[in-house]
Legacy VTK file of the C-alpha trace (Angstrom):
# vtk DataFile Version 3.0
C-alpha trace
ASCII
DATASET POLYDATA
POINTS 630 float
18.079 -22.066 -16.057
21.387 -22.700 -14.428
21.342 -25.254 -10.949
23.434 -22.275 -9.410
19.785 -20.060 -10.352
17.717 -22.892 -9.501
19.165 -23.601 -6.283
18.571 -19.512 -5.245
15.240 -19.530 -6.195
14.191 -22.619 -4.504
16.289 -21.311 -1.592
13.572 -18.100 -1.533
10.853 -19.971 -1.238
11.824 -22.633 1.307
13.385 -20.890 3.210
12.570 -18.186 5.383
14.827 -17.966 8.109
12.613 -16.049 10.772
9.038 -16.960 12.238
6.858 -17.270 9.440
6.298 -15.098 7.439
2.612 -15.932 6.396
2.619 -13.199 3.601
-0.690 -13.898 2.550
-2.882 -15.235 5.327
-3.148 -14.765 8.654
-2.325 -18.424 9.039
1.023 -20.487 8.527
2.058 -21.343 5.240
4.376 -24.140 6.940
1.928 -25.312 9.517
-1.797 -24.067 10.810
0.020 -24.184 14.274
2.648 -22.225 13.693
2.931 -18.228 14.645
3.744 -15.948 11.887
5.234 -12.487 11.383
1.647 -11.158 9.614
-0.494 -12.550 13.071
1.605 -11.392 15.106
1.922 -7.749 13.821
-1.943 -7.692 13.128
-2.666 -8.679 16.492
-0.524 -6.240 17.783
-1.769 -3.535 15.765
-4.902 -3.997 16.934
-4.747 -4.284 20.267
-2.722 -0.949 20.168
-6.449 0.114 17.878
-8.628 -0.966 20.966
-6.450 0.972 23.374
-6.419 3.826 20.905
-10.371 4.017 20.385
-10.952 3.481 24.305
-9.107 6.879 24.646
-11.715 8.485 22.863
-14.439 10.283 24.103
-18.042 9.082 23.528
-16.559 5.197 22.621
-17.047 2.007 24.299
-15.120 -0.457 23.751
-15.931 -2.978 26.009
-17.638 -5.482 22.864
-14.127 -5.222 21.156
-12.301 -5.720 24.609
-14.561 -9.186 24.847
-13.437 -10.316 21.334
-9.976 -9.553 21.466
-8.157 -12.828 22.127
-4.200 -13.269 21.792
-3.127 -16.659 22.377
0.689 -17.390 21.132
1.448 -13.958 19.481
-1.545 -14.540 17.189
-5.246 -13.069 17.434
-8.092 -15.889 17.694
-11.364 -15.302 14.962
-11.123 -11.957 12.800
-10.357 -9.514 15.347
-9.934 -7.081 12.443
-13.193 -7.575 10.812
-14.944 -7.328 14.248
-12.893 -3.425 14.574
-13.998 -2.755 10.982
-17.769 -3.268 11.837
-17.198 -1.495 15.334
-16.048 1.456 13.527
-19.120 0.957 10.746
-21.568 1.114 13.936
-19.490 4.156 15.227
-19.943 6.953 12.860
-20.443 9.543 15.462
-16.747 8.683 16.653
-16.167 10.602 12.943
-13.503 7.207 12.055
-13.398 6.198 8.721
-13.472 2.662 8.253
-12.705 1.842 4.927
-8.837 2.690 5.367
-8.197 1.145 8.171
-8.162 -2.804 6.731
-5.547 -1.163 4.639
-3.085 -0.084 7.244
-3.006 -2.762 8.345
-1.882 -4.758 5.889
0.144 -2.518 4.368
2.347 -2.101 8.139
2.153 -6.127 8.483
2.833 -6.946 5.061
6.050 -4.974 5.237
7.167 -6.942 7.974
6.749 -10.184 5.839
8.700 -8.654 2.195
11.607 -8.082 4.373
12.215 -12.264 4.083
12.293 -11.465 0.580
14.608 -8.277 0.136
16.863 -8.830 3.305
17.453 -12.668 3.466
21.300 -12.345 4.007
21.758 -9.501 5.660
22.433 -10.767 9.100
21.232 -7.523 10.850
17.847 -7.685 10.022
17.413 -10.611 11.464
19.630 -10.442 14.634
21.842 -13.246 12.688
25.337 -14.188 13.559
25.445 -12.169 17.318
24.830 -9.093 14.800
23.349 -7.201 18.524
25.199 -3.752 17.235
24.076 -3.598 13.735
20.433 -5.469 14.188
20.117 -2.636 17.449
21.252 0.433 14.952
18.997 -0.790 11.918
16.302 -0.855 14.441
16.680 2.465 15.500
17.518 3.999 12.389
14.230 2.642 10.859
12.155 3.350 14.264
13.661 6.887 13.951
12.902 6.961 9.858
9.281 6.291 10.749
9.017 9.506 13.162
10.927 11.239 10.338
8.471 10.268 7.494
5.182 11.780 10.438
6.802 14.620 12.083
8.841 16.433 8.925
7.372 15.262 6.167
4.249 14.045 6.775
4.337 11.062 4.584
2.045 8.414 6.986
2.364 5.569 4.014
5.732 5.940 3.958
6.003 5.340 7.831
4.002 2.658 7.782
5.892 0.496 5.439
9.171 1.970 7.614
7.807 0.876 11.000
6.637 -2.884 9.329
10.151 -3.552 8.071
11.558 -2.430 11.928
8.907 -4.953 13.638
10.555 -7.841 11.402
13.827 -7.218 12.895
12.545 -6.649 16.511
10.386 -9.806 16.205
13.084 -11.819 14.949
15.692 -10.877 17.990
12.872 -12.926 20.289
12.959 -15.698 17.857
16.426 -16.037 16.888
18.318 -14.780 20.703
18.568 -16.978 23.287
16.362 -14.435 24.848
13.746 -16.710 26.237
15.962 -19.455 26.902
17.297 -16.658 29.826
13.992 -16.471 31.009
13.486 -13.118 30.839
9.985 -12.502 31.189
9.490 -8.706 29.866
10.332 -7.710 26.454
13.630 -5.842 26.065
14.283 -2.271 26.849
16.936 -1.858 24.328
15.321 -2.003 21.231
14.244 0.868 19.515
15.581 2.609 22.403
19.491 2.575 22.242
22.006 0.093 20.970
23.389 -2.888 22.660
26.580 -2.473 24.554
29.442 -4.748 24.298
28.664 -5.931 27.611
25.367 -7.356 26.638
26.145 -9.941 24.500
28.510 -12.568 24.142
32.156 -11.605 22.319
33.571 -13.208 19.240
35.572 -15.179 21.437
33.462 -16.959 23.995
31.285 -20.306 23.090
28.365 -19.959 23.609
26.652 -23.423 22.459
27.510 -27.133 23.758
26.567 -29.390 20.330
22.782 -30.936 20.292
21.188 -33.195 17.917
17.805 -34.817 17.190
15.068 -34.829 20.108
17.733 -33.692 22.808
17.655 -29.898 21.369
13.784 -30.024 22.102
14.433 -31.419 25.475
18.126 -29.996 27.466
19.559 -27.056 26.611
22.560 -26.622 24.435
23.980 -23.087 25.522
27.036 -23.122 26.994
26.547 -23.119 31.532
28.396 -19.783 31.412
26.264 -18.457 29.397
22.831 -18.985 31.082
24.702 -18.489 34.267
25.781 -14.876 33.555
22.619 -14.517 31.364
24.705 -13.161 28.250
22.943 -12.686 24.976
23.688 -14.653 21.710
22.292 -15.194 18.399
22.835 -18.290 15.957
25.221 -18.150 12.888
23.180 -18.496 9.684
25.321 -19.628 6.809
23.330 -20.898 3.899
24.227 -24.338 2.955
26.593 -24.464 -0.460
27.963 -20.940 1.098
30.464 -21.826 3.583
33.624 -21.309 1.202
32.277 -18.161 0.022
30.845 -16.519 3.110
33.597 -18.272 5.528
32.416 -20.328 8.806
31.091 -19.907 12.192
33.509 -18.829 14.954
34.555 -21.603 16.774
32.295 -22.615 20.180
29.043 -20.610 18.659
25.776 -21.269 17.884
24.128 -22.140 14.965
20.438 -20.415 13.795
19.977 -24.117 12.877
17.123 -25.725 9.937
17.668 -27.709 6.556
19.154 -24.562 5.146
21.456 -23.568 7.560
24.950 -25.046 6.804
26.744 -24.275 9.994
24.454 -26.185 12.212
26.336 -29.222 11.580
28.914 -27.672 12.028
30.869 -28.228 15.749
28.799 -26.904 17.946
26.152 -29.021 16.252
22.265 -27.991 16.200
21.035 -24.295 16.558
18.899 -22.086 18.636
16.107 -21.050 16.523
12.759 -20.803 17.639
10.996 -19.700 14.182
8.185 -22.528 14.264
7.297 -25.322 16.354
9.750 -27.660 14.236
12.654 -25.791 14.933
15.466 -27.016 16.621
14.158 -24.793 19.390
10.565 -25.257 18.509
9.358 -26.497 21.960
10.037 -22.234 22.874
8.223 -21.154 19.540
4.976 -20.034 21.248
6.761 -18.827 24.095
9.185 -16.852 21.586
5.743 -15.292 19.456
4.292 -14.228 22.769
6.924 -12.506 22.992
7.384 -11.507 20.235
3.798 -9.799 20.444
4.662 -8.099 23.096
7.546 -6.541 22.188
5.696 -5.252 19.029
2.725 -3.875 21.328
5.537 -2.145 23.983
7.254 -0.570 20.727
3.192 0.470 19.102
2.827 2.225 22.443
6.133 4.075 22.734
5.555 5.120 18.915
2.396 6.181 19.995
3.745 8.505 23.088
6.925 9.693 20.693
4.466 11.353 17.982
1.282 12.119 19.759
-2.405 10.686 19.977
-2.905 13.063 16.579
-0.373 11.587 14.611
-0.606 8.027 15.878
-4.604 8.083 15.150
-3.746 9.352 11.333
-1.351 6.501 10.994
-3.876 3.773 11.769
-6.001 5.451 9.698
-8.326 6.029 12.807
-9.063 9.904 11.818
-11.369 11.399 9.331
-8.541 12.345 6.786
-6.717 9.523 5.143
-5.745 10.413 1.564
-4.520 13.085 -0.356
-5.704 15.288 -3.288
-3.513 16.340 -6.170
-3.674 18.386 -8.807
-0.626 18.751 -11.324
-0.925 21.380 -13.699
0.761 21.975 -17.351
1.541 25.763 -16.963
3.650 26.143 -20.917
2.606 28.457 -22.702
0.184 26.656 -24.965
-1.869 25.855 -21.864
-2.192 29.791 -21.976
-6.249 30.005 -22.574
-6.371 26.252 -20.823
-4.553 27.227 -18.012
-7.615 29.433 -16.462
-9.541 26.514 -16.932
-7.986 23.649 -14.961
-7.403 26.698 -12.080
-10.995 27.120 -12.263
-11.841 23.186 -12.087
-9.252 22.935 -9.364
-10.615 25.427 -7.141
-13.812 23.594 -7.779
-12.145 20.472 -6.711
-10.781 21.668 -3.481
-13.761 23.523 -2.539
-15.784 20.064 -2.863
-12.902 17.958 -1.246
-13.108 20.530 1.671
-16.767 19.947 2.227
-16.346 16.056 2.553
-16.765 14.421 6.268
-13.412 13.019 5.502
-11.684 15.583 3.705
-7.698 14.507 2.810
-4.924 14.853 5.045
-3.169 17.170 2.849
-3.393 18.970 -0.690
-0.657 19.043 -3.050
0.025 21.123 -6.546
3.055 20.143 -8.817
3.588 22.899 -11.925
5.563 21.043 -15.089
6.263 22.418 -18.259
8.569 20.720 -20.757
11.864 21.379 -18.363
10.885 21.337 -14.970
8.333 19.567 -12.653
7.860 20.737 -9.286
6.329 20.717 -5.918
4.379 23.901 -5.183
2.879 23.495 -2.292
2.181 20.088 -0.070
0.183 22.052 3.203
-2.940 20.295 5.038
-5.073 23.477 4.552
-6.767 23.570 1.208
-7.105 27.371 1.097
-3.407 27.346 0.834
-3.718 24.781 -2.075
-6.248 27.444 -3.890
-3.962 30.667 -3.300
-1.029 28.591 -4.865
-3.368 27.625 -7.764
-4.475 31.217 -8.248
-0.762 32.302 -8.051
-0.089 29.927 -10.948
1.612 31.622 -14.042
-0.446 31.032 -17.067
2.569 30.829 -19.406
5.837 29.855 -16.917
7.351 29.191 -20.157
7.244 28.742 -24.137
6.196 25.743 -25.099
7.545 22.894 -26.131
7.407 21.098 -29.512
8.609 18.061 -28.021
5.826 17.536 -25.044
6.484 17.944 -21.499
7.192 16.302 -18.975
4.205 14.616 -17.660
5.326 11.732 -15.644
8.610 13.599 -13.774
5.487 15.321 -12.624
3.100 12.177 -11.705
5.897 10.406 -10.327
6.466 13.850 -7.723
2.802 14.085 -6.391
2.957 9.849 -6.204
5.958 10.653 -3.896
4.083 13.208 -1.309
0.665 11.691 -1.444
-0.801 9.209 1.092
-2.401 5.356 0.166
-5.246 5.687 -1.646
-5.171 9.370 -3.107
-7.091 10.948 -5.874
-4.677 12.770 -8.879
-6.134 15.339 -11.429
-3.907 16.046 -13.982
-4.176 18.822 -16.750
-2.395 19.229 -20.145
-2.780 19.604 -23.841
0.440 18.254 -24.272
2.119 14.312 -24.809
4.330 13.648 -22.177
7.783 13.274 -23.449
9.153 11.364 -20.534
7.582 8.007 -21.207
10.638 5.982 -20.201
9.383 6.855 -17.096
6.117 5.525 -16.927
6.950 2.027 -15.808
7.942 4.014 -12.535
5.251 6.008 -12.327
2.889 2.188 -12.626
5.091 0.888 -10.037
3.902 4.232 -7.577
0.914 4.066 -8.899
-0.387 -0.014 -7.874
2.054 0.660 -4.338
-0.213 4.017 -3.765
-3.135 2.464 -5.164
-4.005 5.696 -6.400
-6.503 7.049 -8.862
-5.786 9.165 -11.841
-7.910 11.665 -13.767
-6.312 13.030 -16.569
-8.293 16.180 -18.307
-6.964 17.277 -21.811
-6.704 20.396 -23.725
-8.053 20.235 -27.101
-4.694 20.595 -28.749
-3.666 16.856 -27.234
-4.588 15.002 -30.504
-3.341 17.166 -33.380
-0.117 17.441 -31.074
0.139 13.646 -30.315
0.165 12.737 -33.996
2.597 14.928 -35.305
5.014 14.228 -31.900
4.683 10.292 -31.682
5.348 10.400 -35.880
8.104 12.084 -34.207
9.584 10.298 -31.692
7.700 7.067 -31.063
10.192 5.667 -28.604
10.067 8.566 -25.781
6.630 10.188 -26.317
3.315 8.680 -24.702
0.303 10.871 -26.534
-2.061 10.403 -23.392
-4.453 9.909 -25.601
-5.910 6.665 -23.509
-6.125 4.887 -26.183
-3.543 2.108 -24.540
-5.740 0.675 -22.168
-3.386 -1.964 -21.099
-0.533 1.031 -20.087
-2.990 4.187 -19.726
-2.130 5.091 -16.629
-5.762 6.646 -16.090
-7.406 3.499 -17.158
-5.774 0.912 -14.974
-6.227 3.427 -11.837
-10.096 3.143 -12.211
-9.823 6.666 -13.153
-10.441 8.471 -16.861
-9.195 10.613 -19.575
-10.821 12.471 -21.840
-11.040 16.243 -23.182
-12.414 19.146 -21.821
-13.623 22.424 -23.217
-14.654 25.988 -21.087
-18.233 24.370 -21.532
-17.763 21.622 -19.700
-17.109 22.887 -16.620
-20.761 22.546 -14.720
-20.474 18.721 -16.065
-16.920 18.077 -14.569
-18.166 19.368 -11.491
-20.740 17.257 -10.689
-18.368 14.312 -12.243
-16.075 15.214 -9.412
-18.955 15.439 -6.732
-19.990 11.966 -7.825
-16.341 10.849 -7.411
-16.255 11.951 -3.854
-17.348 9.158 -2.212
-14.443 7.438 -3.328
-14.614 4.640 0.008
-18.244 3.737 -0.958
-17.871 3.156 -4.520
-16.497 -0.274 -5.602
-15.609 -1.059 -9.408
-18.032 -3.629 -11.187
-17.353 -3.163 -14.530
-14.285 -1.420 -16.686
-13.630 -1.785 -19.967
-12.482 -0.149 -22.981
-12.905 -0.931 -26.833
-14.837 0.235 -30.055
-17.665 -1.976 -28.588
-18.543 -3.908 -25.489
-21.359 -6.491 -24.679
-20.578 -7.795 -21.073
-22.689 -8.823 -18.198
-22.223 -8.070 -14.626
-23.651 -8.557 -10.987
-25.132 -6.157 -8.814
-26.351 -7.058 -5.021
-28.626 -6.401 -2.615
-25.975 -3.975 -1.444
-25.908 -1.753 -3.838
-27.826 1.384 -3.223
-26.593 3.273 -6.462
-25.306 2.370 -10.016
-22.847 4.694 -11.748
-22.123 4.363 -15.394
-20.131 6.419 -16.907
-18.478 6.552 -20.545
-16.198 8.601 -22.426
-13.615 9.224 -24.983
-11.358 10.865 -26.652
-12.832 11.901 -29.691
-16.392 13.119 -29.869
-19.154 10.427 -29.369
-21.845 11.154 -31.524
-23.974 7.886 -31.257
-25.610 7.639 -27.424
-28.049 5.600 -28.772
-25.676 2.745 -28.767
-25.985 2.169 -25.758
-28.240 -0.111 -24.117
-28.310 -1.660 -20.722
-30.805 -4.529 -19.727
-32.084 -5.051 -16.567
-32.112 -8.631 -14.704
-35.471 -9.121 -16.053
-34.653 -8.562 -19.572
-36.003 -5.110 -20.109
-34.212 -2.239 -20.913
-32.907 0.594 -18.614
-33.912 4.460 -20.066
-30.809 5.948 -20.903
-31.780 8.170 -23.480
-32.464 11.309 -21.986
-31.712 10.745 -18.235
-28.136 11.496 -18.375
-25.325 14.396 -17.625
-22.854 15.109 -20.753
-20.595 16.701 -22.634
-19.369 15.388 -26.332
-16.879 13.142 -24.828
-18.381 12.603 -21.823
-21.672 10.653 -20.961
-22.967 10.106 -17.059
-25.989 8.058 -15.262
-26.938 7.539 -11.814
-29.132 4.396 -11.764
-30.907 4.566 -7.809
-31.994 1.536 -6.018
-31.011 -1.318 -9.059
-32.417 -3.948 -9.514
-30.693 -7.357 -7.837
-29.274 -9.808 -10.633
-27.099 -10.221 -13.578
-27.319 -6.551 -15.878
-25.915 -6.697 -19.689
-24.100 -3.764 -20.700
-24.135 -3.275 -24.615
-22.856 0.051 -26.711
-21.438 0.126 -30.070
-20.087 2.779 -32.213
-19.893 5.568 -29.972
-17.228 7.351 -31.930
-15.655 7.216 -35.420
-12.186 6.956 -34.874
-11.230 6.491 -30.696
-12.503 3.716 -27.958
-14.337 4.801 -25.428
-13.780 3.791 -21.737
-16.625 2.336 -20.159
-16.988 2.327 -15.877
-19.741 1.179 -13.832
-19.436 1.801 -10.085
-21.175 0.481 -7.388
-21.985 2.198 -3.819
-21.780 0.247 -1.252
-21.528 -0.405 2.338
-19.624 -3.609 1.859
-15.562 -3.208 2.548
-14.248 -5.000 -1.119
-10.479 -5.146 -1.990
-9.717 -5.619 -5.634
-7.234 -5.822 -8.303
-7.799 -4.700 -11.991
-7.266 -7.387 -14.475
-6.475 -8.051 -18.307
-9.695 -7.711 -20.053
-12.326 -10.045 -20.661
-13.904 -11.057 -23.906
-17.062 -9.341 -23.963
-18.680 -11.165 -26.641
-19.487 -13.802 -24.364
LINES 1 631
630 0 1 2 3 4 5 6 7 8 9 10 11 12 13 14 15 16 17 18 19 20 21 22 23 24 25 26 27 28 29 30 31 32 33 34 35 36 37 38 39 40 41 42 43 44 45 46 47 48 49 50 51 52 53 54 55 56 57 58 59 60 61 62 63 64 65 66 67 68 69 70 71 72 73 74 75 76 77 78 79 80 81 82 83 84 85 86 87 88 89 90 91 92 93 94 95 96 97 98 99 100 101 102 103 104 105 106 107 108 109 110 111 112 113 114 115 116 117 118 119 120 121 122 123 124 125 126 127 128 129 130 131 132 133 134 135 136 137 138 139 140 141 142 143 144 145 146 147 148 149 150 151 152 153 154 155 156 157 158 159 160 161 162 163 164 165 166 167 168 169 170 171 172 173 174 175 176 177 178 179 180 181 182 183 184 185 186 187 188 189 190 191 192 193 194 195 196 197 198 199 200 201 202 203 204 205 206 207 208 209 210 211 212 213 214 215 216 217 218 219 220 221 222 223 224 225 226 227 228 229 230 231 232 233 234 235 236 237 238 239 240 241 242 243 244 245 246 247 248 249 250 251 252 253 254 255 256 257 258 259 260 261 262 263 264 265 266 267 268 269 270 271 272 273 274 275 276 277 278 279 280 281 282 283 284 285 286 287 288 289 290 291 292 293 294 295 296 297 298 299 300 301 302 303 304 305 306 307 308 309 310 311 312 313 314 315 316 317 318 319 320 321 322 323 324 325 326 327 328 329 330 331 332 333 334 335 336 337 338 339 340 341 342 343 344 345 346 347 348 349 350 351 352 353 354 355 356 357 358 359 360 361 362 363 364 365 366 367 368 369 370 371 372 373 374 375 376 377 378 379 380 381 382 383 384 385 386 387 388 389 390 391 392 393 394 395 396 397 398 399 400 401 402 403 404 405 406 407 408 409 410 411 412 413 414 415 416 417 418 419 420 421 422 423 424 425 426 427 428 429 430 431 432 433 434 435 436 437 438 439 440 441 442 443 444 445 446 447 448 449 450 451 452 453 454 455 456 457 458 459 460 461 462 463 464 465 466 467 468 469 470 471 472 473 474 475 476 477 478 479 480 481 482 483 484 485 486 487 488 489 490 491 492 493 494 495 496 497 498 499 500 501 502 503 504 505 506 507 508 509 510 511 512 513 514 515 516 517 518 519 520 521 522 523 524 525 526 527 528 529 530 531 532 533 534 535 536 537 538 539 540 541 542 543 544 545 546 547 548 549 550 551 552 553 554 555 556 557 558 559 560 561 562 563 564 565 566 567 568 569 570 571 572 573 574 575 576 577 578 579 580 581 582 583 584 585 586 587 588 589 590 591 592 593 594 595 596 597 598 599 600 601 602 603 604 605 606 607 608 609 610 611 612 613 614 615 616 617 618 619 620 621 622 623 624 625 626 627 628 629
């Protein structure tokens, strides 16, 4: 590793230049005192929730108004767990809770990255008197988020939009000599217009008188004219080691200031930075965050009042449709017979999606053959999803010997759909655009999406002849990767399906429905699999469900013990197909369960899942896989 490499990196993590970022807590990383980006976008996002919810007919909320306490830009006690269990006591308000934890962090946690992916670029940060360009960025992402709601509908797009445009407007309080004017509203300018040359302090005119040790905390160091004619300025930042390449300060101007900056000893010495409480402006840091908050707050509401009560309810997740449902259909020719099949398992789909008390926000179809992916329809009335599914040519176009082209197609529905949707996918085909798939895993964990993927019985005599083939640029689908299946590490399956199958895939998907209440315990594939896990008091239902590609013909491998050492009947209390196998275990039993099955098929794994419904909110990441011998 070179010093020049060492020297960035350690520069990354040191060295934030803005208030906090606290990208993983709620709390400082520098200091338990200190205001960070994350609080103060939380708090701000949910006092815009309270005001939303007390708009509502038929909801009081007078106990959240008592618990909501914002004290230095940052929310006192869990002010987001107490809205979480408001809205789980509140089910008449028809608000789904489960989503809502989620938006938040997703819209806060956006703010934070932008430390990450924007460090030098003065404008995001108000740097270096950069009023024009920090203003127009601003806008231009306040403006993108409306965009992303009103045309196209994409709310997880808007929210990571609108978190990257609160870093910027949070930093102008932190960074501007703002507060050091006393002003004691936050500015009308941002998000509203840009900042005329009038406004802020020219090139030309100094702006800081030099400060050093304890006397920064204690006398100003802006220049009299300055605070006289209440003109706005912003500190240089230069990072130290940079000078000769970026150039210095102008002469007479102020420095952002910290270990890192290497123009704040340059004349004027110091800086103006109020980014934590040891700043050289850190006796202003709460004042800055307060702020700060309520700058964030006034821009929530005017978001709010721009796209409607509608909108703004969908995009913190405060309505009863949150995700999206999509189907993506092979339509080549050898998907002829098939075809009918995955229209009449759609249909079946959206019919059951449409019935759910929180049904998604919008439907979407994507047709792909071996040339061409593409949207069909993306329309929030799923009868409009099932005419464009019946209008679906059975044979668009010969088929290919070469696959098609599977993840152009994934990739396109990841695009339109919102956090947390579901994807059924249907081909008999291998996908012969897998140097894509590392993009379509990168959608896929931002999404958080989950993937079904039903195949035609063709899939397997096609995969081995095609990946003999071309090994390099064809993915069989087969599942058999469980590391890279796309299916797999979603928490969702693939396996085979037949015209027989279809009463079993239905009540699959109906079991699948409630999606929020079902949280994953155990996943796991292999040959064979002995592994404990843990079920609590919490759990009302167990799921278990366990399939493969090729045809399991020994059910009787599987056993699953109970906490008190006896075993569970399986045998003969299940819903199946040949590669499909499901239970529904009511009321289990409290304690540590051992999962055992061996030899299920001759010649393919077989993916194991046990689900868990639950009222309990859980957030959760799938890992490598355990050894299961243990």
């Amino acid at each position: 590793m070179s010093a020049r490499f060492l020297f960035l990196f350690l520069f990354v993590l040191e060295s934030s230049h803005a208030f906090d970022a606290g990208f993983l807590e709620l709390k400082s990383s520098r200091a338990l005192k200190d205001t960070t980006h994350y609080g103060v976008t939380v708090c701000a996002l949910c006092r815009a929730t309270i005001d939303y919810l007390q708009s509502l007919p038929k909801i009081d909320t007078a106990y959240l108004r008592t618990k909501f306490n914002e004290t230095n830009g940052q929310c006192q006690g869990n002010i987001v767990k107490d809205i979480v269990t408001f809205l789980q006591a509140n089910q008449q308000a028809g608000i789904n809770p489960w989503q809502y934890i989620t938006a938040v962090r997703i819209i806060a946690s956006s703010n934070t990255k932008t430390d990450l992916k924007e460090m030098f670029k003065s404008e995001s940060h108000f740097d270096s008197e950069r009023f024009v360009g920090g203003s127009q960025l601003l806008m231009k992402r306040y403006q993108a988020s409306i965009d992303s709601i009103q045309n196209a509908g994409n709310y997880d797009q808007a929210r990571k939009t609108f978190g990257e445009m609160l870093h910027t407007l949070q930093d102008f309080y932190s960074h501007s000599n703002f507060i050091e004017l006393n002003f004691t509203a936050p500015s009308d300018v941002l998000g509203q217009r840009i900042f005329q040359t009038d406004e802020f302090a020219s090139v030309s005119v100094r702006t800081c008188v030099s400060c050093t040790g304890s006397a920064c905390q204690t006398q100003s160091n802006l220049d009299e004219n300055i605070l006289t004619k209440k003109i706005l300025t912003t500190g240089y930042f230069i990072p130290k080691g940079l000078s000769l390449i970026l150039g210095k300060k102008p002469k007479g101007k102020c420095s952002h200031g910290g270990s890192f900056d290497g123009s704040s000893t340059d004349e004027p010495i110091g800086g103006i930075n109020k980014d934590k409480l040891d700043s050289v402006h850190g006796h202003l840091h709460y004042q800055a965050a307060h702020m700060a908050y309520l700058g964030t707050v006034k821009i929530l509401q005017e978001f709010r009042d721009k796209i409607g009560d509608e909108a703004f309810g969908l995009f913190l997740t405060l309505k009863k449709n949150l995700n999206s449902l999509v189907i993506s259909i092979d339509t080549a020719c050898s998907m002829a017979d098939y075809v009918e099949l995955a229209k009449n398992i759609s249909m079946n789909i959206v019919s059951q999606y449409g019935q759910l008390e929180f049904a998604p926000y919008n439907y979407i179809l994507i047709a792909f053959t071996d040339s061409t992916a593409e949207l069909v329809v993306n329309t929030r009335n799923p009868n409009e999803l099932t005419d464009a599914i019946l209008r679906l040519d059975a044979c668009r176009q010969r088929n290919s010997t070469s696959g098609e082209l599977y993840y152009h197609s994934l990739i396109e529905g990841l695009k339109q759909c919102e956090y947390g949707s579901v994807i059924y996918t249907f081909t008999d085909s291998p996908a012969r655009d897998a140097y894509l798939k590392h993009q379509a895993r990168a959608l896929l964990r931002s999404k958080r999406a989950v993937i079904y993927s039903f195949m035609g019985e063709q899939m397997k005599r096609r995969s081995l002849v095609l990946t003999k083939i071309l090994p390099d640029l064809i993915d069989p689908l087969d599942g058999k990767n469980g590391d890279s299946d796309l299916a797999s590490i979603s928490g969702g399956l693939t396996y085979p399906i037949t015209t027989n199958d279809q009463s079993v895939i239905a009540e699959f998907v109906l079991r699948r429905l409630e999606w929020t209440r079902l949280q994953s315990i155990f996943i796991y594939k292999a040959r064979s699999t002995s592994g404990l896990f843990y079920v609590d008091s919490s759990i009302s239902e167990l799921h278990l469900d366990i399939s493969s590609m090729g045809e399991i013909i020994n059910i009787s491998g599987v056993q699953l013990r109970q906490p008190n050492n006896t075993l569970y009947p399986l045998v003969g209390n299940f819903i199946g197909t040949k590669h499909l196998y499901m239970w529904k275990i009511l009321q289990p039993v409290p304690g540590v369960w051992r999962l055992t099955t061996s030899n299920l098929s001759n010649t393919f794994d077989h993916d194991v899942q046990i689900q868990g419904k639950t009222s309990l909110i859980c957030t959760s990441n799938l890992q490598k896989e355990i050894d299961m011998n243990a």
